[in-house]
PyMOL CGO cylinders between C-alpha atoms (Angstrom):
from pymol import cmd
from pymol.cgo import CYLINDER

trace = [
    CYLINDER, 0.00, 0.00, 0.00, 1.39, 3.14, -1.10, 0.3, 1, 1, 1, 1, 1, 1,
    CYLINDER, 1.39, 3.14, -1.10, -0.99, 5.11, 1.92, 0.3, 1, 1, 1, 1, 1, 1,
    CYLINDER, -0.99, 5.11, 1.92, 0.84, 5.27, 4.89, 0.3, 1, 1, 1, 1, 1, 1,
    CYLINDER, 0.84, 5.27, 4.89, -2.17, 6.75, 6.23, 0.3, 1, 1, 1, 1, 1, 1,
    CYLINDER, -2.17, 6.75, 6.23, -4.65, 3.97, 5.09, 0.3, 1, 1, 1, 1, 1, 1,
    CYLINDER, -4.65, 3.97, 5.09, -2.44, 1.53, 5.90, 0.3, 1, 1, 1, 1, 1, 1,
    CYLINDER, -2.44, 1.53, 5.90, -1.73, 3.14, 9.25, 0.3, 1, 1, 1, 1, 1, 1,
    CYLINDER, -1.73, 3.14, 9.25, -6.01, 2.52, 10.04, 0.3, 1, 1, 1, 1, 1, 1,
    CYLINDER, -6.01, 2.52, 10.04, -5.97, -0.72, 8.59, 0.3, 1, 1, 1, 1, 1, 1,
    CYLINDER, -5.97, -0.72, 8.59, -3.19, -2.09, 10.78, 0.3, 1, 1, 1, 1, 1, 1,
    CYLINDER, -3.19, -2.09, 10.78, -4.76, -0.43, 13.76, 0.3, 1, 1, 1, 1, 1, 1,
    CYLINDER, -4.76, -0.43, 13.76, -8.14, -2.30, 12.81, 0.3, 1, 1, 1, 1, 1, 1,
    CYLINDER, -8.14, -2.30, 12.81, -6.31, -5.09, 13.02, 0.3, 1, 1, 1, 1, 1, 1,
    CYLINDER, -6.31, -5.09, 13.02, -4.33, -4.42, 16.34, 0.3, 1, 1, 1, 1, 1, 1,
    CYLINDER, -4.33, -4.42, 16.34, -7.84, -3.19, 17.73, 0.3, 1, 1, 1, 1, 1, 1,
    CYLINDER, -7.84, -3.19, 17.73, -9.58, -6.70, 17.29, 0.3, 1, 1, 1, 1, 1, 1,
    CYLINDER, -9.58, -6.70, 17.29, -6.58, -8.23, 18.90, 0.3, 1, 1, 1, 1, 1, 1,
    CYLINDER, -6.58, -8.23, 18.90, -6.42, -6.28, 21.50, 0.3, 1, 1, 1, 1, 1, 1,
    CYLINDER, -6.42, -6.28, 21.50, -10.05, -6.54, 21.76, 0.3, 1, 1, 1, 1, 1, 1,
    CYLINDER, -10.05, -6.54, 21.76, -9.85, -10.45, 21.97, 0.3, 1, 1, 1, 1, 1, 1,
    CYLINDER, -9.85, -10.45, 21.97, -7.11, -10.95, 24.17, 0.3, 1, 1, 1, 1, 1, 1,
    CYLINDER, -7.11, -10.95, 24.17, -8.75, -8.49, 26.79, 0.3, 1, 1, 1, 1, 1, 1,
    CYLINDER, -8.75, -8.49, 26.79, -12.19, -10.68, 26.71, 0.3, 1, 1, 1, 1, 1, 1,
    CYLINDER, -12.19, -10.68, 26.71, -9.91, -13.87, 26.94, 0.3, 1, 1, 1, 1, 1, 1,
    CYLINDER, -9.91, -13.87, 26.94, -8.46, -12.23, 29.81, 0.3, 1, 1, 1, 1, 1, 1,
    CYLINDER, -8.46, -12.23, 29.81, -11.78, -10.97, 31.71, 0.3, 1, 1, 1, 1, 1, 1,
    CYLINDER, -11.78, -10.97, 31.71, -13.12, -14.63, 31.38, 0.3, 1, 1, 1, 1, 1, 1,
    CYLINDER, -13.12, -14.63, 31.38, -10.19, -16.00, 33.33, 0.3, 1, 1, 1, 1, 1, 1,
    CYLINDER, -10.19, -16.00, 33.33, -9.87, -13.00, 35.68, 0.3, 1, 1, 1, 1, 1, 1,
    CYLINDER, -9.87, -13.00, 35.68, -12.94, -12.63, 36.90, 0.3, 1, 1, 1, 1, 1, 1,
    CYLINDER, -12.94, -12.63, 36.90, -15.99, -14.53, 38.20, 0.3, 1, 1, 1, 1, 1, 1,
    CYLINDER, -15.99, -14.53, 38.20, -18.49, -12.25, 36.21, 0.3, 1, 1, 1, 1, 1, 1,
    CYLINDER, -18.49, -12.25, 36.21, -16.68, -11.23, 33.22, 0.3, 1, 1, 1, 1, 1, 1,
    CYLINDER, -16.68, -11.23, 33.22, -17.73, -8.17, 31.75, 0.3, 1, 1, 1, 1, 1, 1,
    CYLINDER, -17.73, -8.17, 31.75, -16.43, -8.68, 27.98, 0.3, 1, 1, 1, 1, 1, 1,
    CYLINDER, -16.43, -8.68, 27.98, -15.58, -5.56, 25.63, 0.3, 1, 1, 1, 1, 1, 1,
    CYLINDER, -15.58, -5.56, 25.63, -18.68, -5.78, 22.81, 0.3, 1, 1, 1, 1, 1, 1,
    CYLINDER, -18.68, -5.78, 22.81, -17.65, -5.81, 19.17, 0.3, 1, 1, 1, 1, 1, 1,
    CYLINDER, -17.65, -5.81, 19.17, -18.96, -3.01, 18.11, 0.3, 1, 1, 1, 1, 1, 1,
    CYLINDER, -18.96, -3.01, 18.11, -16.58, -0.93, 20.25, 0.3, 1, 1, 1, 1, 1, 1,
    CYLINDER, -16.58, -0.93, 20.25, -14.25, -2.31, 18.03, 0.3, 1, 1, 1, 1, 1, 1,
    CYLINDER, -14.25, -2.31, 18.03, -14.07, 0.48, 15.36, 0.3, 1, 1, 1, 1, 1, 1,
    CYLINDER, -14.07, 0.48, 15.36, -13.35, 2.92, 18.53, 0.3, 1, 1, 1, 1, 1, 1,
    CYLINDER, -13.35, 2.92, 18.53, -10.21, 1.05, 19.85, 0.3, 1, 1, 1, 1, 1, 1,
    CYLINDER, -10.21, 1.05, 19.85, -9.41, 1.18, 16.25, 0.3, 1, 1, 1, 1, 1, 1,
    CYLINDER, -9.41, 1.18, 16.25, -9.74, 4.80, 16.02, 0.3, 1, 1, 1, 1, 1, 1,
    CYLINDER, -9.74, 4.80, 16.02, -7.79, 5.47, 19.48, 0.3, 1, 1, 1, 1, 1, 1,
    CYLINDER, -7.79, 5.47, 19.48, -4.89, 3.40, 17.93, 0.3, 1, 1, 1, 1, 1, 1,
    CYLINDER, -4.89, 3.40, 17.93, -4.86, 5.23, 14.93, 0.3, 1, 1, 1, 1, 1, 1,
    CYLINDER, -4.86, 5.23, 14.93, -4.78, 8.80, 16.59, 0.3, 1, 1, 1, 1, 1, 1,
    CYLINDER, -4.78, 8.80, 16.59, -1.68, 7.71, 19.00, 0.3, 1, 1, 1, 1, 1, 1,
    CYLINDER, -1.68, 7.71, 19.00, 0.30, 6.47, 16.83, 0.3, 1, 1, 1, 1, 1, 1,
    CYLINDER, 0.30, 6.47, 16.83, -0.36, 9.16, 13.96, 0.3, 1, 1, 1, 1, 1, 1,
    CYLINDER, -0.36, 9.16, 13.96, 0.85, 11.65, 17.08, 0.3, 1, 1, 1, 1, 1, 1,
    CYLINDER, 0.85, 11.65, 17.08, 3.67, 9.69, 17.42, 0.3, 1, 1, 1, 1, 1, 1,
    CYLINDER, 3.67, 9.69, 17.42, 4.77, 10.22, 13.71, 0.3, 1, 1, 1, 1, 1, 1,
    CYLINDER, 4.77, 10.22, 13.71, 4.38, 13.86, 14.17, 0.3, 1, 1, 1, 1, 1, 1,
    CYLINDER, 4.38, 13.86, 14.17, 6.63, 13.74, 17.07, 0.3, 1, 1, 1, 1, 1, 1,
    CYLINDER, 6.63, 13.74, 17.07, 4.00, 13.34, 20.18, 0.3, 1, 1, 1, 1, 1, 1,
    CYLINDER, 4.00, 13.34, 20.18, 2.09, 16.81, 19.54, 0.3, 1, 1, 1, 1, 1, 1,
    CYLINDER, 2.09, 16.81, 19.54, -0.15, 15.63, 16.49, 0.3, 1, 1, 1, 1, 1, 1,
    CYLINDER, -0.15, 15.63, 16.49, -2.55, 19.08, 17.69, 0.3, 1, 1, 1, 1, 1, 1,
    CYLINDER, -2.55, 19.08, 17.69, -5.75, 17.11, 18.81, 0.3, 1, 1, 1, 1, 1, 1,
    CYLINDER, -5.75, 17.11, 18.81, -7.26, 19.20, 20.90, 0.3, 1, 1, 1, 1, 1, 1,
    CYLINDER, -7.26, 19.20, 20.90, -8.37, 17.88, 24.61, 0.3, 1, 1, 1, 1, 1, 1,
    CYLINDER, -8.37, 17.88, 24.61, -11.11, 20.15, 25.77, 0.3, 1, 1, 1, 1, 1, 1,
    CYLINDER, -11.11, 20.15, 25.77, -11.06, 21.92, 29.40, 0.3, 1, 1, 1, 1, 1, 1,
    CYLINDER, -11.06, 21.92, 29.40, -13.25, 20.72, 32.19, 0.3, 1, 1, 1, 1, 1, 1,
    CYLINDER, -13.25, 20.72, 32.19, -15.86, 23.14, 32.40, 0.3, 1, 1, 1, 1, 1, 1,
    CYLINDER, -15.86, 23.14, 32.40, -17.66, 23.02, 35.69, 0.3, 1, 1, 1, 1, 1, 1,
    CYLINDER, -17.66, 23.02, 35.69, -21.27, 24.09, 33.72, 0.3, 1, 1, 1, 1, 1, 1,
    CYLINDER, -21.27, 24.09, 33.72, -22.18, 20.59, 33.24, 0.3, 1, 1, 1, 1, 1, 1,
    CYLINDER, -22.18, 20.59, 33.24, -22.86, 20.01, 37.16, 0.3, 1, 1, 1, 1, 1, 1,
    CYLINDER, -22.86, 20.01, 37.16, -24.81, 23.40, 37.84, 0.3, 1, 1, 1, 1, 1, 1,
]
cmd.load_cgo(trace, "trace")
């Protein structure tokens, strides 16, 4: 693939249903009432991959923007 980007979200798919599977493997053994990670969270593991290690490749500051707390939502 000549998309580093695409490529970048593919492997992270990939990575993210891994990661997804060894973590439900893990709850089942772990705990007496396992609470498994669903597969349609999937796709947002996927995304959370994709965004750290695209700011990574920009050098750690890849300017997504992490909102302030704002104390409004508990008035």
């Amino acid at each position: 693939m000549r998309d580093r980007y695409k490529e970048l979200m593919l492997r992270s798919f990939k990575d993210s249903m891994d990661v997804v599977d060894a973590y439900n493997e893990w709850t089942e053994e772990a705990f007496d009432q396992p609470s498994p990670v669903p597969p349609q969270a999937v796709p947002q593991v996927a995304m959370a991959l994709y965004q750290s290690r695209v700011m990574d490749g920009w050098g750690g500051d890849g300017g997504f923007d992490i909102p302030e707390f704002d104390d409004r939502m508990f008035d």
